[in-house]
C-alpha positions as CSV (number, residue, x, y, z in Angstrom):
1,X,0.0,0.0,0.0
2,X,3.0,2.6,1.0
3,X,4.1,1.8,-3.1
4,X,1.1,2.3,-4.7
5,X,0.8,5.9,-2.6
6,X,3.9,6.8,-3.2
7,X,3.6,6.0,-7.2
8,X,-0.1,7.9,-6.5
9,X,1.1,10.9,-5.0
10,X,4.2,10.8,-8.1
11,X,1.5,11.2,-10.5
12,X,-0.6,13.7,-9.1
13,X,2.9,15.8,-8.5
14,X,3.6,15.7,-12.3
15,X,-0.1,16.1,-13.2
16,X,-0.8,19.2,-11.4
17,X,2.6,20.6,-12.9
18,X,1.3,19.9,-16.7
19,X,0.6,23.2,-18.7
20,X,-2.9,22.0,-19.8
21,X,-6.5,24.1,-19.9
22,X,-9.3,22.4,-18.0
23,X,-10.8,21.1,-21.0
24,X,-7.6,19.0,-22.4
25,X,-7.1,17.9,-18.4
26,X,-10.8,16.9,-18.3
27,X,-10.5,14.8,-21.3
28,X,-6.9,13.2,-20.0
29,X,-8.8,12.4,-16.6
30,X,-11.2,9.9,-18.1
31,X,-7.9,7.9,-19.9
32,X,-5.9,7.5,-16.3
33,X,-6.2,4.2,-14.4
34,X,-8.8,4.9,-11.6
35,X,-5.9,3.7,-9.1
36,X,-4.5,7.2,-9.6
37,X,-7.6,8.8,-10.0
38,X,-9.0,8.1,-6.6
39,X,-8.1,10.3,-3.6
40,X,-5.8,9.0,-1.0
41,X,-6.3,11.2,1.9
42,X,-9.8,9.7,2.6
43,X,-10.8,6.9,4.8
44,X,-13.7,4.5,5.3
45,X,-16.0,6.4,7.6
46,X,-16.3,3.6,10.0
47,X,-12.7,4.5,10.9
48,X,-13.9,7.8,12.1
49,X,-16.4,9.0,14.8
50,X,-17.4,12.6,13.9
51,X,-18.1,14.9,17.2
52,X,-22.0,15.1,18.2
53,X,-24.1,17.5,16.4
54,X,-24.1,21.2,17.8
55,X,-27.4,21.9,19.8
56,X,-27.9,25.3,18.9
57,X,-26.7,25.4,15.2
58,X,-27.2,23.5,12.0
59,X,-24.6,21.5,10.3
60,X,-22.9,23.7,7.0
61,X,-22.4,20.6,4.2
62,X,-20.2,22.6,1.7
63,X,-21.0,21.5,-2.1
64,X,-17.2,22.7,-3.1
65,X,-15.8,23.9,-6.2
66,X,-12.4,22.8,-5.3
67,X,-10.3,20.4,-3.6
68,X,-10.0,21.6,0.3
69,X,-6.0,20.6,-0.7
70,X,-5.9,22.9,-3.3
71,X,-5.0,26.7,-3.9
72,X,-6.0,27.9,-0.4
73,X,-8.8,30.1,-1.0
74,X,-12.4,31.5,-0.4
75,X,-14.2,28.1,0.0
76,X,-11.6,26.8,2.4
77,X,-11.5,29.8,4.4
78,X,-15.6,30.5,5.3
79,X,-15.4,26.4,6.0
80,X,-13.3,27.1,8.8
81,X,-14.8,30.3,10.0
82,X,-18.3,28.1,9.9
83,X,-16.3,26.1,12.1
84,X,-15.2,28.3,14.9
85,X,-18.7,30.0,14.6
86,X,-19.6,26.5,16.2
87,X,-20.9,24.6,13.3
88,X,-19.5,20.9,12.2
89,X,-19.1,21.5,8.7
90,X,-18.8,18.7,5.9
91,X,-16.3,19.7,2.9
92,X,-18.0,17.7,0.0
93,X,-14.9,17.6,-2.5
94,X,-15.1,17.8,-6.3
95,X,-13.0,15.0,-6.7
96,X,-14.9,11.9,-6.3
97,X,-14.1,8.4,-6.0
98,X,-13.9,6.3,-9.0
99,X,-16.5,3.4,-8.2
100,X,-19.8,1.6,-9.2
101,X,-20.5,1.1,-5.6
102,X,-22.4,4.3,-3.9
103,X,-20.3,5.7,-0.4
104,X,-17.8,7.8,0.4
105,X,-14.3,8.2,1.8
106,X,-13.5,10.9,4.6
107,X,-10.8,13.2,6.0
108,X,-11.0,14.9,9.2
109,X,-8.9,18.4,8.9
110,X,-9.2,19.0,12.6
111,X,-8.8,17.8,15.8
112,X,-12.1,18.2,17.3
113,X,-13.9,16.1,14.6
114,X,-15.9,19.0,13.4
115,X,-14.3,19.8,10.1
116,X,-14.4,16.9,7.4
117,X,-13.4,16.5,3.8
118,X,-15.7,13.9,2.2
119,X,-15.3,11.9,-1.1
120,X,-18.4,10.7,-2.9
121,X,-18.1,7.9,-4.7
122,X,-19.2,8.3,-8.7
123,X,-18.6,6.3,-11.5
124,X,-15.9,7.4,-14.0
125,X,-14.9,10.1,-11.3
126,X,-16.1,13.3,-14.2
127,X,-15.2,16.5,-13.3
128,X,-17.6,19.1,-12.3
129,X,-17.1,21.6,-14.3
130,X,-17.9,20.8,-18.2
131,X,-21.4,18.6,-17.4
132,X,-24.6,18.3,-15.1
133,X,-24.6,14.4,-13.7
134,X,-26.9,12.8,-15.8
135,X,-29.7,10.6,-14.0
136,X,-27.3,7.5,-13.2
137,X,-25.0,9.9,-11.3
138,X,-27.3,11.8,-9.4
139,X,-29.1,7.7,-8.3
140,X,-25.3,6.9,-7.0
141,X,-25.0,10.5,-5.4
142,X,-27.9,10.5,-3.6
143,X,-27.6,7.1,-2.4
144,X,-24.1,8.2,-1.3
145,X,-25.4,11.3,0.7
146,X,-27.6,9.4,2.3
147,X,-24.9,7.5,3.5
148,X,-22.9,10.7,4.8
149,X,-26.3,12.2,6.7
150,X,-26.5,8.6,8.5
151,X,-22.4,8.5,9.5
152,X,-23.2,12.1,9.9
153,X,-26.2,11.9,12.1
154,X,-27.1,15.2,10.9
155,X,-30.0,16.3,13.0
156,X,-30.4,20.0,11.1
157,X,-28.5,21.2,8.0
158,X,-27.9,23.8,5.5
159,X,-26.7,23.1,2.3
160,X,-23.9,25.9,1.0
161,X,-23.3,25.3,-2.5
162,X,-20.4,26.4,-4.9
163,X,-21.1,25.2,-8.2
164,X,-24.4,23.9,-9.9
165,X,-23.5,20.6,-10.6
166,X,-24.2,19.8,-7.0
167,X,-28.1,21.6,-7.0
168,X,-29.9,18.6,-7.1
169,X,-27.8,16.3,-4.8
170,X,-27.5,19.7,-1.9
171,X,-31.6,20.0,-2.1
172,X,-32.1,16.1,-1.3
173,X,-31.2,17.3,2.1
174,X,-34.2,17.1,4.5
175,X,-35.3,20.6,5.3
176,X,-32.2,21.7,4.7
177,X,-31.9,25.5,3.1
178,X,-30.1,25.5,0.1
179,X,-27.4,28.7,0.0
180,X,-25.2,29.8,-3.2
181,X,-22.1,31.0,-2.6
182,X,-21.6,32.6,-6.3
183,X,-18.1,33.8,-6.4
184,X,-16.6,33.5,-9.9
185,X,-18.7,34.5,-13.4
186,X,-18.9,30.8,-14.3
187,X,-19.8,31.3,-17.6
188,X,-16.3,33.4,-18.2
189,X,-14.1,30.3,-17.8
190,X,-15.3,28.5,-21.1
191,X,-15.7,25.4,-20.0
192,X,-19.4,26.4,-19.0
193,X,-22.1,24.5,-20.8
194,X,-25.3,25.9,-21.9
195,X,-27.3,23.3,-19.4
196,X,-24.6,24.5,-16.8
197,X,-25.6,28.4,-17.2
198,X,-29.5,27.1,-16.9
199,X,-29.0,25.3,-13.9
200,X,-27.2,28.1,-12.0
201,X,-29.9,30.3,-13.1
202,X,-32.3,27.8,-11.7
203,X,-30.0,27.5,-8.2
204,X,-30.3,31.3,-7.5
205,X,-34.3,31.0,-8.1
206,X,-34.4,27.9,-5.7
207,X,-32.0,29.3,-2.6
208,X,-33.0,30.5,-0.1
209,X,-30.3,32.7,-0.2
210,X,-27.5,33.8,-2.7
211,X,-24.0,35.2,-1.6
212,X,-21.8,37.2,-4.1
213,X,-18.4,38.0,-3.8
214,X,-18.7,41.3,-6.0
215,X,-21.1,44.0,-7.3
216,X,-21.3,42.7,-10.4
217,X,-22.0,39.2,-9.4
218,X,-24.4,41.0,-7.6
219,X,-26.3,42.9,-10.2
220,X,-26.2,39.7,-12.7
221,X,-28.2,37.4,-9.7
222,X,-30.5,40.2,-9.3
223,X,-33.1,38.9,-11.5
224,X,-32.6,35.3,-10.2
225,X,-32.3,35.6,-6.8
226,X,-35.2,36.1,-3.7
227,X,-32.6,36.7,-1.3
228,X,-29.3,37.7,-1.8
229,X,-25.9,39.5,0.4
230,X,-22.7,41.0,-1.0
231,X,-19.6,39.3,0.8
232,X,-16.2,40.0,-0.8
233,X,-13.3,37.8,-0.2
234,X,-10.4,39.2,2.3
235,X,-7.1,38.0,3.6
236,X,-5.9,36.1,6.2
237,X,-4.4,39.5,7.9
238,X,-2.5,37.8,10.4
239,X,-0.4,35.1,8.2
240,X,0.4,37.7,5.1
241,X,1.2,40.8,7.8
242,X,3.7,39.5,9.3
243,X,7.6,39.8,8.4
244,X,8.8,36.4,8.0
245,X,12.9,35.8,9.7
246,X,13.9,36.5,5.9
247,X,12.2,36.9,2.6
248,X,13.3,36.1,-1.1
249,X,15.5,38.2,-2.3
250,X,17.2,37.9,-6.5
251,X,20.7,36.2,-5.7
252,X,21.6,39.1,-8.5
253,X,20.1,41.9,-6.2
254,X,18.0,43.3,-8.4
255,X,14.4,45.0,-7.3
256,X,11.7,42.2,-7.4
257,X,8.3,42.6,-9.7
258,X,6.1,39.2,-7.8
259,X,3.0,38.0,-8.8
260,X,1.1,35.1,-7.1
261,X,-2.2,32.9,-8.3
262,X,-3.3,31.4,-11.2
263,X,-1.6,31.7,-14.6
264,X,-4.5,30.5,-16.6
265,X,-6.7,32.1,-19.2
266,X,-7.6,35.2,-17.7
267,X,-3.6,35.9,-17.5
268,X,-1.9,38.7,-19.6
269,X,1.2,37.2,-20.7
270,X,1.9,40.1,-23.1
271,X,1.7,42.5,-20.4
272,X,4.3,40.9,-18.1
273,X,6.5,40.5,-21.5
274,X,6.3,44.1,-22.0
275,X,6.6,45.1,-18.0
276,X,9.7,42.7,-17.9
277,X,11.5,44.2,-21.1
278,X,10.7,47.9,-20.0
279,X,11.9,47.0,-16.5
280,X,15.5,45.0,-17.7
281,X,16.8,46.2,-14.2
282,X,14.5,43.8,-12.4
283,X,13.2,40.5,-11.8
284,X,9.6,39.6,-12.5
285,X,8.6,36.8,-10.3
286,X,5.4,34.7,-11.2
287,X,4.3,32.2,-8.9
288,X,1.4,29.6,-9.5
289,X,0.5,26.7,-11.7
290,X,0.9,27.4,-15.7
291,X,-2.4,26.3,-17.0
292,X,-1.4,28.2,-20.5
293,X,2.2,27.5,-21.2
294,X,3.5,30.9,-19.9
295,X,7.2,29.7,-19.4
296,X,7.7,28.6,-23.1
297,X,6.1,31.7,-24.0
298,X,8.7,33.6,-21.6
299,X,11.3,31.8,-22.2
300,X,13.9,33.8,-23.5
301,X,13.0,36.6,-20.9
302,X,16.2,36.5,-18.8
303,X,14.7,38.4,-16.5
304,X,11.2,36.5,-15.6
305,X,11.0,33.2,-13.5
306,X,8.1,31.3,-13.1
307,X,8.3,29.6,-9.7
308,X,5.2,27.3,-10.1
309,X,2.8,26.2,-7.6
310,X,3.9,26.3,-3.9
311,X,2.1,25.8,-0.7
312,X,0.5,29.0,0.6
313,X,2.2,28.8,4.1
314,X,5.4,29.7,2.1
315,X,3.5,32.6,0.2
316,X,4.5,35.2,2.7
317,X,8.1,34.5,2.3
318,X,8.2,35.6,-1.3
319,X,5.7,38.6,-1.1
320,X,7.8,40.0,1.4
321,X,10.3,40.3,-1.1
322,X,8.5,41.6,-3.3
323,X,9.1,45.5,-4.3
324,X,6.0,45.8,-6.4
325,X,3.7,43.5,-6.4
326,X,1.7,43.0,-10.1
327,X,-2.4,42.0,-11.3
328,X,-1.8,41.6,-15.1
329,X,-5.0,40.4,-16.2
330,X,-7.0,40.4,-19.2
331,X,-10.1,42.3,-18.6
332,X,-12.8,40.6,-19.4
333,X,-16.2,39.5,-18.2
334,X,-14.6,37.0,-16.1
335,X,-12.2,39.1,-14.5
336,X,-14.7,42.1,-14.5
337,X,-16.5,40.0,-11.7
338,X,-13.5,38.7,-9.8
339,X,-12.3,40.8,-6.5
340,X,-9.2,39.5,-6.2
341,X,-8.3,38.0,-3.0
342,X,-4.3,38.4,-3.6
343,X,-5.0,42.3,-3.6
344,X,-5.8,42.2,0.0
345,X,-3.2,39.5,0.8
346,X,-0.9,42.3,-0.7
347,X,-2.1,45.2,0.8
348,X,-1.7,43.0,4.7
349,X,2.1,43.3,4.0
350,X,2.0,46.9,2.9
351,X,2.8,46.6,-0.4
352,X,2.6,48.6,-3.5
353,X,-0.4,47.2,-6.0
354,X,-0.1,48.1,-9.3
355,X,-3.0,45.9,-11.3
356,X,-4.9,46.5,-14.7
357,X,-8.7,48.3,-14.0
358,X,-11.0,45.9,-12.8
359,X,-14.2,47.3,-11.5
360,X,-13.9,45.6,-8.2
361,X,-10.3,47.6,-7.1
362,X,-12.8,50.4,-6.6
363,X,-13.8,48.8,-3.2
364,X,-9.9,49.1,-2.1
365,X,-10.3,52.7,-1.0
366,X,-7.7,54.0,-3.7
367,X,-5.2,51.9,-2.4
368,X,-4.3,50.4,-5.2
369,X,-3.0,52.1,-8.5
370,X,-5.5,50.5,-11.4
371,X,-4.1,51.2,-14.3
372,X,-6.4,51.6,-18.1
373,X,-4.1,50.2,-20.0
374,X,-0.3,49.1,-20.6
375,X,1.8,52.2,-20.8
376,X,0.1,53.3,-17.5
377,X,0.5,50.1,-16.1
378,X,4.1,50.3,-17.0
379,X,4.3,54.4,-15.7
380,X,2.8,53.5,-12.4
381,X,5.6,50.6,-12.0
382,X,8.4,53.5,-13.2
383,X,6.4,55.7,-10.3
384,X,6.4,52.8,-7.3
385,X,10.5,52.1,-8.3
386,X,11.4,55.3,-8.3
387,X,9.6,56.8,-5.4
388,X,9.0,54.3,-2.5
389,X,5.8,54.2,-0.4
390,X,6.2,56.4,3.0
391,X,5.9,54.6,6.1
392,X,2.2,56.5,6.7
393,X,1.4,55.2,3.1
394,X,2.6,51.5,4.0
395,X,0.4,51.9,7.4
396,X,-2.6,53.0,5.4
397,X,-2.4,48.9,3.6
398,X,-2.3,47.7,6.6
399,X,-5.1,48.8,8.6
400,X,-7.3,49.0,5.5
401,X,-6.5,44.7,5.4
402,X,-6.9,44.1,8.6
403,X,-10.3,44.9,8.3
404,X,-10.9,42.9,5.4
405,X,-10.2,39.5,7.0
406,X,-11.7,36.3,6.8
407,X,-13.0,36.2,10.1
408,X,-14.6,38.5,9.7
409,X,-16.2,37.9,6.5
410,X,-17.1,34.7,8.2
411,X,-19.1,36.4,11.1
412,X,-21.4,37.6,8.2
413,X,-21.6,34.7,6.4
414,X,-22.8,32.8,9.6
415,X,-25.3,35.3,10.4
416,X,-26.6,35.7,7.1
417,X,-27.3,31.8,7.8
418,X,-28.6,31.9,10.9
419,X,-31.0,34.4,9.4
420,X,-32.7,32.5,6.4
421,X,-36.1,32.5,6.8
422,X,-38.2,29.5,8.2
423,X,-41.1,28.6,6.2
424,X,-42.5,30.1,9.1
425,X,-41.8,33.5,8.2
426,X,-39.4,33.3,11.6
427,X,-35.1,33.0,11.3
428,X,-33.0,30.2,12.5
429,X,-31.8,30.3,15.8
430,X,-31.3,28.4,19.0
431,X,-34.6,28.5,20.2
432,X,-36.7,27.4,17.2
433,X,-33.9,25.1,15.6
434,X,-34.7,21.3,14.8
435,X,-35.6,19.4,17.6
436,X,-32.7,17.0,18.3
437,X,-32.5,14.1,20.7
């Protein structure tokens, strides 16, 4: 068993690392031997005893866009606020378990027993993105959940779903309110189907509530949604404000240009060509996976490296080095409706922001220098060279992010919860919550 991990965990290392769009990596998916396609974190549940229900508060079963092991992020962060706000919360993982058999695996990602990632088992092991399950998958899906309430023994629930292939499956829940946590334009990424953009238009008519990250997210649910709160994303203050023992510095000394997050479609890889020509006195540092082939691309850029991927407790290290930190996107419906979580990370640890317009960088309280197109962009990183931030300028960041955390983003979340209406016409709270025994 140690082998065939170790030859698991080999392939996943070299497939995450593999320049390839999420259609192409769909497609690749079905071809691998399930042994590498089924997660190996998970356990039977029988090997685990989950913590008693809470008496005052419902369970939060999280229908997750991403892996909880991936790019640390929105989804992973308001699952562990739910958490300390009391709730057990179950991480339903899009990666599923490649069997004909309906269950599910589990991983408990705390030490209380209240935080769980679980793996659903589903035939073929498809990827969320590109499909709705058809009928076959949603039997086996169901018959898996029902599983997971009966390990579980959920008492009350609510159902917080990220994407809507998992609609159907979250509303099986017994009086469970469904929530949408809408926090990407789905329909930007391309790999959006036409039965995928009716069915999320259909899960912001059923919810009982639908949370946006950004005010254009929240103007396109508005004629979708009953019930609906704006909640941006924020930082985790504390980890990306404080000065690590020592940062990266360029072994050739030279001032430091550091991005960090995806390099995928929405990238501009002629812009950080152009910023890394006009600025041959520096370093550009990209860190992240390369979904697009950006390093061939860059290649004979002397003065670019790509890192890659690396794990985000190391993140502060390198943005601490940074002189300027970078947002070259392309803007475009996608990005239009992103409010970029790096942008507060950035501003935690004081730094200079220079990013291309996005109508979301308008909530940063001119913090940020947004630039309307490339020679600006390129002027404004001239400016923050040439004339360093004051110290009052650097503690102006700081206190603006630490009130843009993810506790406190979390507080909201968990109120806005606690306040869906009962059929009733009454909220949820301790006193009328489902009678447990």
């Amino acid at each position: 068993m140690a082998i065939l991990n170790m030859a698991r965990n080999a392939v996943r290392s070299v497939w995450r690392k593999l320049p390839l769009d999420q259609a192409v990596r769909a497609k690749l998916v079905a071809l691998l031997p399930r042994t590498f396609r089924v997660p190996n974190r998970g356990v039977p549940p029988e090997m685990l005893d989950p913590s008693p229900p809470c008496q005052a508060v419902d369970d939060c079963f999280v229908f997750a866009v991403i892996d909880w092991h991936y790019r640390f992020q929105r989804p992973q962060h308001l699952a562990a606020e739910l958490v300390a706000a009391g709730r057990r919360v179950f991480y339903v993982s899009n990666n599923f378990i490649a069997s004909r058999r309906s269950g599910f695996l589990v991983e408990q990602l705390d030490d209380d027993g209240r935080l769980y990632q679980v793996f659903l088992n589903l035939r073929g092991a498809p990827e969320i993105y590109f499909a709705m399950p058809t009928e076959a998958q949603q039997a086996q899906l169901h018959e898996g959940m029902r599983s997971l309430l009966s390990w579980a023994r959920t008492k009350g629930a609510i159902s917080l779903i990220q994407h809507p292939f998992w609609a159907n499956l979250a509303a099986m829940i017994p009086h469970a309110p469904m929530v949408y946590d809408c926090m990407d334009y789905h329909e930007g990424f391309g790999t959006f189907s036409h039965a995928m953009v009716a069915a999320e238009r259909a899960l912001m008519a059923r919810s009982d509530l639908v949370v946006v990250s950004s005010a254009l997210l929240n103007e396109r649910a508005a004629p979708y949604a009953r019930r609906k709160i704006l909640i941006r994303n924020a930082a985790d203050f504390a980890h990306f404000s404080t000065t690590p023992g020592s940062a990266f510095r360029d072994p050739k000394g030279r001032r430091v240009l550091g991005y960090y997050g995806a390099i995928a479609a929405w990238f501009d890889v002629p812009l950080v060509e152009a910023l890394a020509r006009h600025c041959p006195g520096c370093l550009v540092v990209l860190i992240g996976h390369d979904q697009i082939r950006a390093k061939a691309r860059l290649a004979e850029i002397e003065n670019i490296a790509l890192i890659g991927e690396i794990p985000y407790r190391d993140l502060p290290w390198y943005l601490h080095g940074f002189d300027v930190c970078i947002l070259p996107f392309l803007v475009n419906d996608l990005t239009r409706a992103t409010n970029p979580v790096k942008v507060y990370e950035y501003l935690s640890a004081g730094k200079t922001v220079v990013a291309v317009d996005l109508p979301e960088l308008r909530a940063f309280d001119n913090l940020v220098v947004a630039a309307p197109h490339r020679e600006f962009f390129l002027a404004a990183v001239d400016q923050a060279l040439s004339n360093p931030a004051s110290a009052e300028t650097i503690a102006r960041r700081r206190t603006f992010a630490a009130g843009q955390t993810w506790a406190e983003r979390g507080q909201r979340l968990n109120k806005a919860l606690t306040d869906i209406p009962l059929r009733s016409g009454s909220v949820r709270t301790a006193e009328n919550a489902p009678a447990r025994p």
